[in-house]
N, C-alpha and C positions, 0 to 999 in steps of 0.2 A: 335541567337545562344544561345542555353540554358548552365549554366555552372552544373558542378557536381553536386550539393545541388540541382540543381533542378531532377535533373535526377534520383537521388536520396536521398531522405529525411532524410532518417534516417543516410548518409554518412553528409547527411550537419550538422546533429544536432549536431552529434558525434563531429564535427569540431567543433563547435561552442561552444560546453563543454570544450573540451580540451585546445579553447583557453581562455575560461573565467576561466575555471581553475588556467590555467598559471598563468593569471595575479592575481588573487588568492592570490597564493602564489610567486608574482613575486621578492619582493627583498630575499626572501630563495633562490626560484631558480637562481638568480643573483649571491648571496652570492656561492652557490653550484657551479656553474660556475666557477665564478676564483677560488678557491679553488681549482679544479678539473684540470683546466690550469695550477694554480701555481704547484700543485703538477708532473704533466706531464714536465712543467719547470725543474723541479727539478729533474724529471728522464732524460730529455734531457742534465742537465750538467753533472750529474754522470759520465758517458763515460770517457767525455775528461777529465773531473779531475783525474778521474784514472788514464787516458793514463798517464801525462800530469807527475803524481807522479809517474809513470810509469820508462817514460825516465828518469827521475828525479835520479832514485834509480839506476838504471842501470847504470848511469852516476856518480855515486858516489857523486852527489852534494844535496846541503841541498834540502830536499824535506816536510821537516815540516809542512806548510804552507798548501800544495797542498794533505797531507795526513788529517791535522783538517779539511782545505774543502771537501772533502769528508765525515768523519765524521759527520760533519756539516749537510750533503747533505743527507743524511742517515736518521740522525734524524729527517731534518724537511720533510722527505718522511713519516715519519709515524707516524708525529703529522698532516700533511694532511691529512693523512688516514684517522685517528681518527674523525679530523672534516667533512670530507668527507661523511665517514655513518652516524653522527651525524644528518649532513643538511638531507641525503637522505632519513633516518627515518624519519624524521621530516616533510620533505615537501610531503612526501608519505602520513602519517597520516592526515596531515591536508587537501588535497588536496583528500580524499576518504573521510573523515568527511563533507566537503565541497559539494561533487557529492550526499554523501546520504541524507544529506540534502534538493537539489533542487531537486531529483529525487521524495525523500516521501511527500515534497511539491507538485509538479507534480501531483504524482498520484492520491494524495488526492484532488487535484483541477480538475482533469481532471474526479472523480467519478467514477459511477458504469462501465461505458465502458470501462475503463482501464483494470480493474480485468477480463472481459466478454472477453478480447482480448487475453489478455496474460495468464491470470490465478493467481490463488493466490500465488502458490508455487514458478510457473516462475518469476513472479514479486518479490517476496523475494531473489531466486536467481540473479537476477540482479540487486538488492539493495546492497545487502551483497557480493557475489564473483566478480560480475564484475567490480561494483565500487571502490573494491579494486584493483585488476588488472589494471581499468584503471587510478584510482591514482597515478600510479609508473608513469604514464606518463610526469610530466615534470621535473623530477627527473631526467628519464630517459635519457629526451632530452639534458639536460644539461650536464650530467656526457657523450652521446655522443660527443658533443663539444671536452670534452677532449681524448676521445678516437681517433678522426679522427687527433687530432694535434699528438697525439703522432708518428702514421703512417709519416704524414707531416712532423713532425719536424724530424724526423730520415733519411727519404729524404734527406733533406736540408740539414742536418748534414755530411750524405755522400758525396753530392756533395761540401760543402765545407773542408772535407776532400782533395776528388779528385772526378774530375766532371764521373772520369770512373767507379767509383763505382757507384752512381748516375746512371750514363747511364745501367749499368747491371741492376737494379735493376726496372728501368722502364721498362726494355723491357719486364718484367714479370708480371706487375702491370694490365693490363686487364685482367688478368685470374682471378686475385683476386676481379679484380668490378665486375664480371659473375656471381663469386662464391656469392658475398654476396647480389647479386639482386636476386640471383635463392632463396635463402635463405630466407629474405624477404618476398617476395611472397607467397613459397609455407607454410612459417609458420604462415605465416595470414589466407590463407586458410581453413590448419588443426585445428589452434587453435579456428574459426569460428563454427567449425562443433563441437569439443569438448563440445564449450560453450553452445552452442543450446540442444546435449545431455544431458548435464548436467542439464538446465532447464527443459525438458522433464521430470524425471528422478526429479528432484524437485517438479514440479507440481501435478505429481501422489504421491509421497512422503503425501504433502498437502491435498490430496484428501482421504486417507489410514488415516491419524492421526483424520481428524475431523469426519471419520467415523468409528472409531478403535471401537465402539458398535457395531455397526451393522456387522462391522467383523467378532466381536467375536462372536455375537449369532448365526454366520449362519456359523461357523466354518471355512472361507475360509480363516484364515491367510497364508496357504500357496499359496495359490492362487494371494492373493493381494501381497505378497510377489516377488511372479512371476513379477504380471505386475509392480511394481514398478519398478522392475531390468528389465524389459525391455530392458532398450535404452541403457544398458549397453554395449554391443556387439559395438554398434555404438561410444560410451563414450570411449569403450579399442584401438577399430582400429583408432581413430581418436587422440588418446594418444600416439599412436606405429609409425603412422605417424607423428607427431612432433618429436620424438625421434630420428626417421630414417631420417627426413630433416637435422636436427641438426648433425647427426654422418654420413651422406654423406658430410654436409659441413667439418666438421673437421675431415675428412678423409681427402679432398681433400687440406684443409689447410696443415693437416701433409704430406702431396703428395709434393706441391705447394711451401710451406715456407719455410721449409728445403733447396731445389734445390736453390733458390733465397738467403739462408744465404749464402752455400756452393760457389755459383758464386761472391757475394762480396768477400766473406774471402781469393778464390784463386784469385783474380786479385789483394785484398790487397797485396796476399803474393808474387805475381808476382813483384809489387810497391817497397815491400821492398826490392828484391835484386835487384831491379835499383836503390836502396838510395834514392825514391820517397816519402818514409813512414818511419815513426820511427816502432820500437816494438812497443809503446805506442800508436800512430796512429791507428796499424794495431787490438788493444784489443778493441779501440772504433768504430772502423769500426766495427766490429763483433756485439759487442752489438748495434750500430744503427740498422746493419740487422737487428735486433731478435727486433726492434722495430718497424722498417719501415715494418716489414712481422705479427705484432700484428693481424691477422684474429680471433685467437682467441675470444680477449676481443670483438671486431667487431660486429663476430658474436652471442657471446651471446648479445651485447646490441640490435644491433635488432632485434631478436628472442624477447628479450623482449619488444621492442618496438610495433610487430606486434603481439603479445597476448593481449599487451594495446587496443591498434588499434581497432582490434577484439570484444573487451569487450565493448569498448566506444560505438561503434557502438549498440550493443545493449542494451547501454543505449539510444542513439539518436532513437531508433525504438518506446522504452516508452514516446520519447518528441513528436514525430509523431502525438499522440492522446492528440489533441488540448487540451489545460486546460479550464475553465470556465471562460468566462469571463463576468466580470460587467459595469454596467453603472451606471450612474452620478444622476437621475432622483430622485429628493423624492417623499416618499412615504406618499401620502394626508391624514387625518382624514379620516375614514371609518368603515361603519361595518364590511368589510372584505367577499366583495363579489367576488366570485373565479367564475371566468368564462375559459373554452376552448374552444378553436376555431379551429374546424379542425386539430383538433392534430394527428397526425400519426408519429407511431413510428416504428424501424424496427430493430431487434436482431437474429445476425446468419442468414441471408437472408432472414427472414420472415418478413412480415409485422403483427405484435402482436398487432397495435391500426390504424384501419383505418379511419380514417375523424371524430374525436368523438370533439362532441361539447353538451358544459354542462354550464349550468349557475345555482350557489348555492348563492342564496339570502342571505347577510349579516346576521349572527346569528340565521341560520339552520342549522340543520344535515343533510348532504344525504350520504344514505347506500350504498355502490358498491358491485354490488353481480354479479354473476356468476359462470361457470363451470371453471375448473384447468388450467389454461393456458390460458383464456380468455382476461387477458392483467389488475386483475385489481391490483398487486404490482404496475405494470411498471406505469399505469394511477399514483396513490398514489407517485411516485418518481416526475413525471413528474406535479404534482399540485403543487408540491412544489419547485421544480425545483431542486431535488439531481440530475436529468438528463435533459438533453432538446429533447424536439421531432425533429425530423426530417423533419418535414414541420407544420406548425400553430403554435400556439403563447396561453398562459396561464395568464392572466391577473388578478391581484389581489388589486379592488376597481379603474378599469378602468385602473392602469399601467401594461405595460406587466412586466410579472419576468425579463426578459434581460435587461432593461432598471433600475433596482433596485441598489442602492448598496451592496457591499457582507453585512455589517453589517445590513444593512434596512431590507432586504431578513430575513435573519436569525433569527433578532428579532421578525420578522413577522409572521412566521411560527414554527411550532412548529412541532415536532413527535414525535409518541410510535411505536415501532413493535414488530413483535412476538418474534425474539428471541436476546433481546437490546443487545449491549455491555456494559459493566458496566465499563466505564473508570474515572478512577480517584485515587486515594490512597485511598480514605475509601469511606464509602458508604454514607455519607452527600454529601460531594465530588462529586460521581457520579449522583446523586439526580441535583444537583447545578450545574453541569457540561453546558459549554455553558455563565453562567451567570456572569457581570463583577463584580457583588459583592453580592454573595447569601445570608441571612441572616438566622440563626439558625432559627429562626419563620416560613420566609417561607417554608424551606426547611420540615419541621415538618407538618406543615399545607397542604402542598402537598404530604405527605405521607400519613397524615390522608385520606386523599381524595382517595388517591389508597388504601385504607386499609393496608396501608406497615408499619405504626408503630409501629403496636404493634406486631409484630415477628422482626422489627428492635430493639426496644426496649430490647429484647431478647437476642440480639449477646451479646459478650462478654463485648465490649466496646460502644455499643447501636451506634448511629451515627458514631462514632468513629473507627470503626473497618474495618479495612484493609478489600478491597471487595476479594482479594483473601482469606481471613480466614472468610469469613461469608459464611458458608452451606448454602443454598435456594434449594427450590423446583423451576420447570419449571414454575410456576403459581407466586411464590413469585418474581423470575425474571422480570416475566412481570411488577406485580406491582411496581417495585425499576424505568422500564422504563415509566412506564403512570406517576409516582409519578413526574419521572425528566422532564417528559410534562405538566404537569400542572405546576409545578416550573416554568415552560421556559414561561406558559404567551401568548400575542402574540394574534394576532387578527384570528388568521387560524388553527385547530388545527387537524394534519393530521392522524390517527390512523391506520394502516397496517397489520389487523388482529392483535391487539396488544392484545386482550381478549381472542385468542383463548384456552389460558392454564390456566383459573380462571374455577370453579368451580361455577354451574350455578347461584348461590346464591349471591355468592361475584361480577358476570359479574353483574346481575340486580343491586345490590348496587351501583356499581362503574358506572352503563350507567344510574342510576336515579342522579345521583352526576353531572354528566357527560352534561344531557341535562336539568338537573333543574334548577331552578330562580338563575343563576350567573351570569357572565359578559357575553356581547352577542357576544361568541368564535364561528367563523364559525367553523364546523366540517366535514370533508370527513374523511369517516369510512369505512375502507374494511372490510366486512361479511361476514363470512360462515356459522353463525346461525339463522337461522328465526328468533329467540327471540331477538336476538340484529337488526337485520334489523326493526322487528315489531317498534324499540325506535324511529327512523330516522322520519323527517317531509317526508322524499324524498327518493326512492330509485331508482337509475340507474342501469340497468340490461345487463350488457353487455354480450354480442353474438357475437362471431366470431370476435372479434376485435371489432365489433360497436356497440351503446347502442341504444339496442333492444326495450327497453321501460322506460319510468321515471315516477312515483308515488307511492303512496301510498300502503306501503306491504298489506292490507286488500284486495286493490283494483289490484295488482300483483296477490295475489295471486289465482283468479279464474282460473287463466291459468294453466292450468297442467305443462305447459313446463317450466312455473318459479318455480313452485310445484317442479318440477324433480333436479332441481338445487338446493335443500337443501337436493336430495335424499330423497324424499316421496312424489310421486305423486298422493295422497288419496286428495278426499274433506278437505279442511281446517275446514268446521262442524267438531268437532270433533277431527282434528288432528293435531300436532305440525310442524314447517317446520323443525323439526331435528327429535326428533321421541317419544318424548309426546301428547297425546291429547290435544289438546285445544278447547277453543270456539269460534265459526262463526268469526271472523277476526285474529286470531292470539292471542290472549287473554288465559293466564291460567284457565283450571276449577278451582274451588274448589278443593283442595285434589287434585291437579297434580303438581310437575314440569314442568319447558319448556325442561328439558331433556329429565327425565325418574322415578325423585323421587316424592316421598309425600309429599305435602305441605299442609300448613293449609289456609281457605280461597283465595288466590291470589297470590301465590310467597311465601307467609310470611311461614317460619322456625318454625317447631311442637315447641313448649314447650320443654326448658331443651336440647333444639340439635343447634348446630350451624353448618353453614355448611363448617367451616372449623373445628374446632375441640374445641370451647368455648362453654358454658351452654346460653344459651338467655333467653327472655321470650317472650311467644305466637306471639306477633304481631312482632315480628327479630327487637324489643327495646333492647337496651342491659341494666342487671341487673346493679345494683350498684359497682362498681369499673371491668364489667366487658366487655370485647366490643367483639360487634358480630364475628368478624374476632378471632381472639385469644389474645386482648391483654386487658387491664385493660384502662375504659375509662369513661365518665361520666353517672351518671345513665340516664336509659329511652334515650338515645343518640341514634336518628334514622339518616336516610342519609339526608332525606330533612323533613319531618313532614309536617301535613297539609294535604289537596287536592291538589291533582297532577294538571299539566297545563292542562285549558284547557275542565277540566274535567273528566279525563282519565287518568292510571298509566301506567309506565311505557310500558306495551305492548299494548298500545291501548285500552285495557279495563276501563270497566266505573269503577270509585272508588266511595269509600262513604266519606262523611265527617268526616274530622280527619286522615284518612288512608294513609297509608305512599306509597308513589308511586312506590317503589322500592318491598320493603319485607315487607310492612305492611299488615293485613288483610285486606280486602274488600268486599265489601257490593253485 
């Protein structure tokens, strides 16, 4: 026999929040509890104290006593109170600080499939609205406690009055358990459908803001306006339904509650002229009624209860999508050889990486290229393990990734991508981000490396400066990300089209930097330009999900159909894989770019031009105080100096001696 949680998941998780929740916050809710009784206490003697001074007064005798107890009873009703909302603010706050917490944990350990599922928007909506909603939950639970006593204790109150009061008032009491199950239910329902709107309705929100360019250039704000407000229609009627559950119930309470005071108060008043009841009796019978018939308070708390319910549950939907998990295993000395093994991956019903098995030899590059969709981001997430495949296994120096711990993983692996998030409070900060003690040197030394210095050097407050107050271009971004990759180190260094926004000039700097005489950093490099594929020892070509072929871009390239996937299917004699001429293997002429501009000798930057907006000189050395990128740097300061490895600069071409492999001339 399966129980609920199996049957369904996201009801078990929701369970299981709400009760880690509780205990959470359990001596508040505790504390919120008797509080909540005491004060319900406090309204159960009120009555009889009244009556009690009642008869008292009528009777002409001292009633002193029976009037400060009352008084009494008054005050400490609404020094309860006080602390009452106190606790319930309080355990509310902390217990949704508490949910957003494990939930942003969650997502962020469970990765890119999280977002891929629910969406960015939707998952924001139910970090922020739901988790508040369902925060009120054991706030909630507790202030019910005293809600049901108070019903109860007005009961009991009746019958010890007179058990015939009691008796009337039972005979009316399943109408009211009807009412508040019908209640219950159908506002967990409505409130379910609300909240899904609302996400809906968030999600497009999400999708509208980070596209609000391309909005505007194509004039459609009314349009996206349109679809935002969509799910609106469904967001009003499922609004109007809560509303109408709510006001049929306290219809039928005002139907219901009333008939059941009215039948106590005339059998009290029957009581009293048998001399059964005092006057004073017959005022606290009345008020028990008006307590033991409370639907009201009732039903607003489970109204609120089942909007909790409701919300929790789509939080338990986000716990559904397993988090990551780590293993125990260290990780051995190595050069950092990345091997896959039948990896197959699957996104929205497709299968995006079929069987692809690849072996990159400790301290090589290999280049992943392909058409749009071919699978090579998700390969690049999946080498690293921000995702895991769906059937085969990713091994780095013979351990699988699964078997790593999170910290070993991490230090291990490094990445750039095309368009980074720059998190941190200043932009050293975001550079360092990752690292458990970055140090001003290297953080500097790795921005030298991505040419990021010297327009860092620029900001206001140079390293210092708050990333949301430092202006950059799309290309300057990049470098702040490859900068905080080379910071980060690491024996695997994963790059995810992270060049695509550099300027051809500053990409050959940064990929002669990148594969020249340093530490021996394996490198998986996602490509979309020949000229950076031409740097790679290796390239993997993947096709249709599978890799089509692996070697060397000269020797790829005779194939027109690899030709076509840089969009230029011409003889490589002559022509570039993006759409410069070049020579017989991918190699710069003289007087070409590998884009489309003029160069001098081999890549190297004319005289007096840089190719970001600095003066250089002939061979792209930079002049005396001044660096080829745009910033002030040591004279004659090239990327590597020397003969390139091997033989050959940066694309494969033969160099001469002295020539700088990147942007120097050659021979």
């Amino acid at each position: 026999m399966t129980s609920r949680a199996d049957d369904d998941p996201a009801a078990g998780h929701a369970r299981t929040l709400l009760r880690t929740a509780t205990r959470y916050s359990g001596s508040r809710c505790a504390a919120l509890c008797l509080v909540s009784i005491a004060a319900t206490g406090a309204g159960l003697l009120l009555p009889a104290a009244l009556g009690r001074a009642l008869d008292l007064l009528l009777a002409h005798a001292p009633a002193t006593r029976w009037v400060l107890c009352c008084a009494g009873l008054v005050l400490l009703l609404g020094l309860l109170d006080a602390v009452q909302t106190v606790l319930t603010g309080t355990v509310d706050a902390r217990t949704t600080a508490w949910l957003r917490r494990r939930l942003t944990g969650h997502v962020l350990g469970a990765g890119p499939r999280a977002a891929d599922r629910f969406g960015s928007g939707d998952l924001v909506a139910r970090l922020v609205g739901n988790a508040a909603e369902a925060g009120t939950t054991p706030a909630a639970r507790a202030a019910l406690v005293a809600a049901l006593a108070g019903p109860v204790g007005g009961v009991v109150a009746l019958g010890l009055i007179d058990l015939w009061l009691a008796a009337v008032f039972l005979a009316g009491a399943p109408v009211l358990a009807l009412l508040l199950r019908a209640v219950s239910r159908d506002t967990s329902e409505s409130a379910s459908r609300y909240q899904r709107a609302q996400g809906r309705i968030a999600a497009a929100l999400a999708e509208a803001v980070e596209g609000v360019r391309t909005v505007r250039s194509a004039g459609t704000e009314g349009r996206e306006t349109a679809r935002v407000l969509r799910p609106l229609p469904d967001l009003s009627r499922a609004g109007h339904r809560m509303w109408r559950v709510q006001g049929r119930a306290a219809a039928r309470a005002v139907a219901v509650a009333p008939l059941l005071q009215l039948a106590v108060v005339a059998v009290a008043g029957v009581l009293l002229t048998r001399d059964r009841l005092s006057v004073g009796e017959v005022l606290a019978a009345s008020r028990y009624a008006v307590l033991a018939t409370g639907v009201g308070v009732l039903v607003g708390r489970l109204a609120g209860l089942a909007r909790a319910r409701a919300a929790a549950r789509r939080l338990g939907e986000v716990e559904t999508e397993p988090a990551t998990a780590y293993g125990a295993r260290g990780l051995p000395e190595g050069p950092g050889r990345l091997e896959l093994r039948g990896v197959t991956a699957r996104r929205g019903g497709r299968t995006v990486l079929d069987g692809v098995d690849l072996d990159v030899p400790g301290g090589t590059t290999l280049a992943v290229v392909g058409r749009s969709g071919a699978g090579k981001s998700l390969l690049a997430s999946i080498a690293g393990r921000l995702t895991d495949p769906d059937a085969g296994e990713v091994l780095l120096d013979g351990v699988p990734l699964r078997e790593l711990p999170h910290e070993d993983l991490r230090g291990a692996v490094g990445y750039a991508f095309a368009r980074p998030a720059l998190l941190g409070g200043t932009v050293g900060q975001a550079i360092g981000l990752g690292l458990p003690s970055p140090s001003p040197g290297l953080i500097h030394e790795a921005a030298r490396t991505a040419l990021a210095d010297g327009f860092v050097r620029r900001l206001p407050d140079g390293y210092d400066t708050p990333v949301a107050d430092a202006p950059r271009s799309g290309g300057e971004s990049q470098r702040l990300g490859l900068a905080r990759a080379f910071a980060h180190g690491g024996r695997l260094l994963i790059l995810d089209d992270a060049l695509s926004s550099l300027d051809t000039v500053t990409e050959r700097r940064i990929t002669d930097a990148l594969f020249g005489d340093g530490p021996a950093t394996t490198r998986l490099l996602v490509a979309h330009r020949g000229t950076t594929a031409a740097c790679a020892d290796a390239v993997a070509w993947l096709d249709g999900g599978r890799v089509r072929a692996v070697g060397r871009h000269e020797e790829l390239w005779r194939l027109a159909e690899y030709r076509a996937v840089f969009g230029d299917a011409a003889d490589p004699a002559g022509t570039d894989a993006d759409n410069g001429p070049v020579i017989g293997d991918g190699a710069v002429p003289a007087g070409t770019d590998a884009d489309n501009g003029p160069v001098i000798g081999d890549g190297a930057v004319p005289a007096g031009t840089d190719a970001d907006n600095g003066p250089v000189i002939g061979d792209a050395a930079d002049p005396a105080g001044t660096d080829a990128d745009d910033g002030g740097s040591r004279p004659d300061r090239d990327t590597r100096g020397g003969t390139s490895k091997e033989g050959r600069d940066g694309m494969n071409g033969p160099t001469g001696t002295g020539a700088d492999a990147g942007d120097g001339a050659l021979t």
